[in-house]
C-alpha positions in Angstrom: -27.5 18.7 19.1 -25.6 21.7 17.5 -22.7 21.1 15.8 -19.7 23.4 14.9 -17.7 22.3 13.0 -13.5 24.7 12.2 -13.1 23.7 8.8 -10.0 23.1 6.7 -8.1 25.5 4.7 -7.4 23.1 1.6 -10.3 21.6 -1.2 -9.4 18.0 -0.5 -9.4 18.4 3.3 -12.9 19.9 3.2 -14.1 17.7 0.5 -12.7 14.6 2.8 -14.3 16.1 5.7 -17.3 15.3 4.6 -16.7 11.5 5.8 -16.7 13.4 9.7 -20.0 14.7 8.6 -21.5 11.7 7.8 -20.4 9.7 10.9 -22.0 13.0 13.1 -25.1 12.4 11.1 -25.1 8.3 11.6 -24.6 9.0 15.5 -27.0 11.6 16.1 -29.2 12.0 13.3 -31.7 15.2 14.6 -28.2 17.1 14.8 -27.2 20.4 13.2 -23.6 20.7 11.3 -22.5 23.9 10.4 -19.4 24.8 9.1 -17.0 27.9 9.8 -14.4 27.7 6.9 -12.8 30.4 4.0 -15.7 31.7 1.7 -14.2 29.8 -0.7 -15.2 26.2 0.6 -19.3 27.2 0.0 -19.5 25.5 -3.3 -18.5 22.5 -1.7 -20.6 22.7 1.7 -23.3 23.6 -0.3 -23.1 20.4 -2.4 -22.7 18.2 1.1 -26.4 17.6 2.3 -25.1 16.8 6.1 -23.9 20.2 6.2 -27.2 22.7 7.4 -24.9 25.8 6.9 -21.5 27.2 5.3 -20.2 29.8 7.9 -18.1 32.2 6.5 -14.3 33.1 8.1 -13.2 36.1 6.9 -9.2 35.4 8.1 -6.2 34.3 5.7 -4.6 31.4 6.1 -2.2 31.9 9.2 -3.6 35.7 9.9 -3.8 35.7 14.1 -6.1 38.9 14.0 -7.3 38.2 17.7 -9.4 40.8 18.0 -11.7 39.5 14.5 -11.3 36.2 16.3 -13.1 37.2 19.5 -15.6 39.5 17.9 -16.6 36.2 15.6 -16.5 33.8 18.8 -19.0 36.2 20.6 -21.5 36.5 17.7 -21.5 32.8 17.9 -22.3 32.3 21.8 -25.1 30.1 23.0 -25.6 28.6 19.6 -23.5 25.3 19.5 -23.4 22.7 22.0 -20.3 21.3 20.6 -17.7 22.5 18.4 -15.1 20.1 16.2 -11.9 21.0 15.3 -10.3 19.9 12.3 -6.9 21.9 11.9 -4.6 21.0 14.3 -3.4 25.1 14.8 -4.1 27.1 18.2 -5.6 30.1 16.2 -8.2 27.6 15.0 -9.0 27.1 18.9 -9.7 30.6 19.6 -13.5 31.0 18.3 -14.7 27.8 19.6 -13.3 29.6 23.3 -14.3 32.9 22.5 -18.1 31.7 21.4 -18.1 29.7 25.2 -19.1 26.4 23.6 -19.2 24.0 26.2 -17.3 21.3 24.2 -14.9 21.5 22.3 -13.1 18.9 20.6 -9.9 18.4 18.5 -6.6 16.8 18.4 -3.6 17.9 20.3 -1.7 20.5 18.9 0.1 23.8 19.0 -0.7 24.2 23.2 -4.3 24.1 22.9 -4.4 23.2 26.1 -7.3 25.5 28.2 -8.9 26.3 25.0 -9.5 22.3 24.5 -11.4 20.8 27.0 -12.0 17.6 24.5 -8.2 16.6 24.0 -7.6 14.1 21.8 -4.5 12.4 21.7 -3.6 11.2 18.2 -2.0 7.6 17.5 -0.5 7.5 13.7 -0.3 4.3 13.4 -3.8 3.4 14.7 -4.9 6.2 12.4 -3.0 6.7 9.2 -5.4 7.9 6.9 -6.5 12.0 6.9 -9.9 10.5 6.9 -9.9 8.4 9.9 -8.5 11.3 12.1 -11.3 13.6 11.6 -13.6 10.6 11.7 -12.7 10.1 15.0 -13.3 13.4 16.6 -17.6 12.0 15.8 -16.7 9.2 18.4 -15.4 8.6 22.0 -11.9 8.7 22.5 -10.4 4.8 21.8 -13.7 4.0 19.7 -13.3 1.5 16.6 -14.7 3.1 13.1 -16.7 0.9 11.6 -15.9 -0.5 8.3 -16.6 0.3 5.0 -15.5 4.0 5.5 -17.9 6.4 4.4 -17.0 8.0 1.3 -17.1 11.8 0.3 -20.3 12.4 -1.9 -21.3 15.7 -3.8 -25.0 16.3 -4.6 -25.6 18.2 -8.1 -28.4 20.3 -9.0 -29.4 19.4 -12.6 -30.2 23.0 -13.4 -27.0 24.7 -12.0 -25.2 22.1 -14.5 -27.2 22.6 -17.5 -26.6 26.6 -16.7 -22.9 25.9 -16.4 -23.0 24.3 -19.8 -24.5 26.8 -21.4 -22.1 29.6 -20.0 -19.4 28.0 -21.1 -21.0 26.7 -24.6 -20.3 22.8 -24.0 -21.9 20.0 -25.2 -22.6 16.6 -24.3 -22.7 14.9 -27.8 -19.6 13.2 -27.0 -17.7 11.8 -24.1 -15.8 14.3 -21.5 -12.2 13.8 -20.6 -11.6 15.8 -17.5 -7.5 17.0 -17.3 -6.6 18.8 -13.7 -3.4 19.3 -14.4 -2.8 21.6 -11.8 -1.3 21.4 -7.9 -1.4 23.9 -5.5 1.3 22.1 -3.1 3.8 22.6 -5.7 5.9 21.5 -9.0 6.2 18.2 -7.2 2.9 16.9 -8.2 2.5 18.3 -11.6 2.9 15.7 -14.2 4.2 17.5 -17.3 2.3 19.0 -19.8 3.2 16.9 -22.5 2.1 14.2 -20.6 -0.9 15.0 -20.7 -1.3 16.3 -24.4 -0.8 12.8 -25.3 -3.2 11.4 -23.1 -5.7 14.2 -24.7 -4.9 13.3 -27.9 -5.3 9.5 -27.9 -8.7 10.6 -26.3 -9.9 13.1 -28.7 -8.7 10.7 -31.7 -11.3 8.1 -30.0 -14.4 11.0 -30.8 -13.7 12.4 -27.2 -13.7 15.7 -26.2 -11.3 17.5 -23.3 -12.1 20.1 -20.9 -9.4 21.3 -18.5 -10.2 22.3 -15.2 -7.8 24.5 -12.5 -7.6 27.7 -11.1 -6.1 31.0 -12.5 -2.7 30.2 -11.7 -3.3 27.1 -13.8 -4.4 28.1 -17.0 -1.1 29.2 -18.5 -0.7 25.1 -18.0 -3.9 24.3 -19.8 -3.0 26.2 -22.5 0.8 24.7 -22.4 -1.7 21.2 -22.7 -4.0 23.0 -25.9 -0.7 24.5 -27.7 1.1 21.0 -28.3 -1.9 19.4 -29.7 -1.7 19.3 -33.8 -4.4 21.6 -35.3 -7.9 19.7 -36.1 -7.7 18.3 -32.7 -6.9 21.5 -30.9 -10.1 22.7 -31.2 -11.4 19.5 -29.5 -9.9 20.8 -26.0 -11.5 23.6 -23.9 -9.3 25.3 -21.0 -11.6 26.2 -18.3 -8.7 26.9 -15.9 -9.3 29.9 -13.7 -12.6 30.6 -16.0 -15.1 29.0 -14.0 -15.9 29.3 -9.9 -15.5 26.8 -7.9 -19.3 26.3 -8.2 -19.4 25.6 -11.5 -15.7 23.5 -11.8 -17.7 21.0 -9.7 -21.1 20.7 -11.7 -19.0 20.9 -14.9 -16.6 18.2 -13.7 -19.8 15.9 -13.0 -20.5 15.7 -17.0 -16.8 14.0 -17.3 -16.7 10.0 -17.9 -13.5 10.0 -17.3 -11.2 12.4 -14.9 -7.4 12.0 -15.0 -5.9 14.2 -12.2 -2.9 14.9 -10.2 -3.1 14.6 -6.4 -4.9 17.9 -5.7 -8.1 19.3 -4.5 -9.8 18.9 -7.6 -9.1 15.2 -7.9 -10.8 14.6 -4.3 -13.6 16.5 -5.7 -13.8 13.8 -8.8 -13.6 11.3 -6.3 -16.9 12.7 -4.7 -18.2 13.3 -7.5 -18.1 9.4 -8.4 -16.6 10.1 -11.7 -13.9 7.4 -13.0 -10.8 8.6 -12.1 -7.1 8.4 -13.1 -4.9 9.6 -9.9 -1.6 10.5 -10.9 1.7 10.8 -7.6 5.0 11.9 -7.6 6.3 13.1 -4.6 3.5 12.2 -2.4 1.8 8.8 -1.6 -1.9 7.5 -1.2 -1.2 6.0 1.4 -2.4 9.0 3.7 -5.3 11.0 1.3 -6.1 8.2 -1.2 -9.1 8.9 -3.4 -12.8 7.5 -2.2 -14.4 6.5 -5.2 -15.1 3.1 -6.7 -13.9 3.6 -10.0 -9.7 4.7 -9.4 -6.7 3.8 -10.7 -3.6 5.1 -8.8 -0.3 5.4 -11.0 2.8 6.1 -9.6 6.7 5.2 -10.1 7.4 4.5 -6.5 11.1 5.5 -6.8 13.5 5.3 -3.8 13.2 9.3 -3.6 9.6 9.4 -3.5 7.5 9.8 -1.4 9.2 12.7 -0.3 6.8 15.1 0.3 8.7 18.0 -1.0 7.1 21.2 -2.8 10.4 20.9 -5.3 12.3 18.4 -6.2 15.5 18.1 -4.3 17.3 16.7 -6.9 16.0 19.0 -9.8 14.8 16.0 -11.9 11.7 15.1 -11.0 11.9 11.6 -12.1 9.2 10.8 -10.2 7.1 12.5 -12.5 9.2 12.5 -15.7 9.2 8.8 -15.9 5.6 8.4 -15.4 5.1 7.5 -19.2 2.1 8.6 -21.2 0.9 4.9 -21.8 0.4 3.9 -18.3 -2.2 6.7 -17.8 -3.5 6.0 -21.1 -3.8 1.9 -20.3 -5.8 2.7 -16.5 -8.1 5.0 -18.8 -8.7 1.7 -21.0 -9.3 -0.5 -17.7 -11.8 2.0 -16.5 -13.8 1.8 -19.8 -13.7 -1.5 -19.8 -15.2 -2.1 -15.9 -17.4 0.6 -17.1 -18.4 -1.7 -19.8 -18.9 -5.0 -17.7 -20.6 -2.9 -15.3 -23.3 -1.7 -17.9 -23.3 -5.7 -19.4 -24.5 -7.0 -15.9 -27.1 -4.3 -15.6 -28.5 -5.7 -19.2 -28.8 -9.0 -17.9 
């Protein structure tokens, strides 16, 4: 059975994909998922060993271009016996019609109808999480998901790692904390910066080291992070924000013991990499794209204004953030070492 698969447009919704991938694989396990996504979600298919193939969409997000749209559907005809689609958008639908494949599956959406002939319905309430809705397109409409949930999981090459380390001169003589600081959704899920300079430096005065991970836009707020330590300990904190690839974020971020994060892409891909993890919310709510990994701790306020799911605060005071003190990341950091340390105790005995 061949498998294709319309990706998302985010890092956490690919990276949470995955669980669709790994309930395809369960039910048929001789089938073939490839994936047509943004060039930018290889690093991540590539680390997913469901996935046979990362198929590159040359389109912006929202860009119609129907003609690019039908010339990529026909290159495609005859290969797939199913496609799955996981954004809910009609452009989305218009390959899978274009390539002829004879069924194609996704949620209602966006009069899909015609393009569709696998129409799901969707039920919120039967179906709250992000990851239960695309884990349902693997099954027969009305079908119950078995429980425990499959969780996202990354696979590392050891020598793309130790060739990431050694591009970016790091070291493993003492323990990584991992800052992701950034959010591409908006100033409504960054904690502040000096936030999370004290988190570093109760870290790097424990013999830690700090690497800070993001994108481009984001290193002008790792630096923010660097600046406001005191010298001596500065030096202790490496901004890798918009100075690695994707690629190499990932295999870097797999050396961390410890990952504190704000509810972004990156912090899914911590979650999948298994690392311990620190999830800091504001305006939005873990109640729809929680973290998969054993080892979380979820800190938020939970103010009567939040979740609100806004890019910007419509109040302007971002309490919801603000008021997140220091000390309560700081304290589910402590509680992760310390599982961490009964964990190793019961593996000695």
């Amino acid at each position: 059975m061949r498998i294709l698969i319309i990706g998302p447009s985010w890092v956490g919704d690919m990276v949470m994909a995955q669980t669709l991938f790994q309930c395809l694989k369960q039910r048929h396990p001789d089938c073939a998922i490839d994936v047509l996504a943004p060039e930018w979600s290889r690093p991540l298919l590539e680390r997913m060993p469901e996935v046979r193939q990362a198929l590159s969409f040359p389109l912006g997000h929202g860009a119609l271009e129907l003609a690019t749209r039908r010339r990529i559907g026909k290159s495609l005809k005859g290969l797939y016996d199913q496609a799955i689609l996981l954004p809910n958008s009609l452009k989305s639908a218009l390959v899978p019609f274009f390539a002829g494949i004879p069924k194609r599956t996704g949620w209602r959406g966006e009069l899909r109808y015609g393009l569709l002939n696998d129409v799901r319905t969707l039920d919120k309430a039967r179906y709250p999480l992000m990851i239960e809705r695309f884990m349902a397109l693997a099954f027969e409409p009305g079908s119950l998901l078995a429980q425990p949930y499959p969780r996202p999981r990354l696979q590392i090459e050891t020598a793309s790692r130790d060739q990431a380390l050694a591009k970016f001169g790091l070291t493993l003589d003492r323990p990584v904390l991992a800052l992701c600081p950034g959010a591409e959704f908006g100033e409504s899920k960054r904690w502040p910066c000096e936030h999370y300079a004290q988190v570093a430096e109760a870290r790097i005065r424990q013999g830690w080291q700090v690497w800070l991970f993001g994108s481009k836009k984001d290193h002008p707020v790792g630096e923010d992070i660097r600046q406001r330590l005191i010298p001596g300990l500065r030096e202790e904190a490496v901004n890798l924000s918009g100075e690695t690839s994707l690629a190499e974020a990932i295999d870097l971020m797999s050396c961390s013991d410890a990952v504190v994060s704000n509810d972004s892409g990156l912090m899914h891909v911590a979650a999948a990499l298994d690392r311990p993890l620190v999830a800091v919310y504001g305006s939005t709510s873990p109640g729809f794209t929680p973290p998969l990994a054993e080892e979380v701790e979820v800190v938020r306020l939970g103010l009567d204004c939040s979740p609100c799911f806004e890019r910007t605060c419509r109040f302007g005071h971002y309490n919801c953030l603000r008021q997140l003190d220091p000390q309560r990341v700081t304290d589910a950091l402590q509680r992760l070492d310390h599982g961490a340390e009964i964990d190793l105790a019961s593996e000695v005995n």
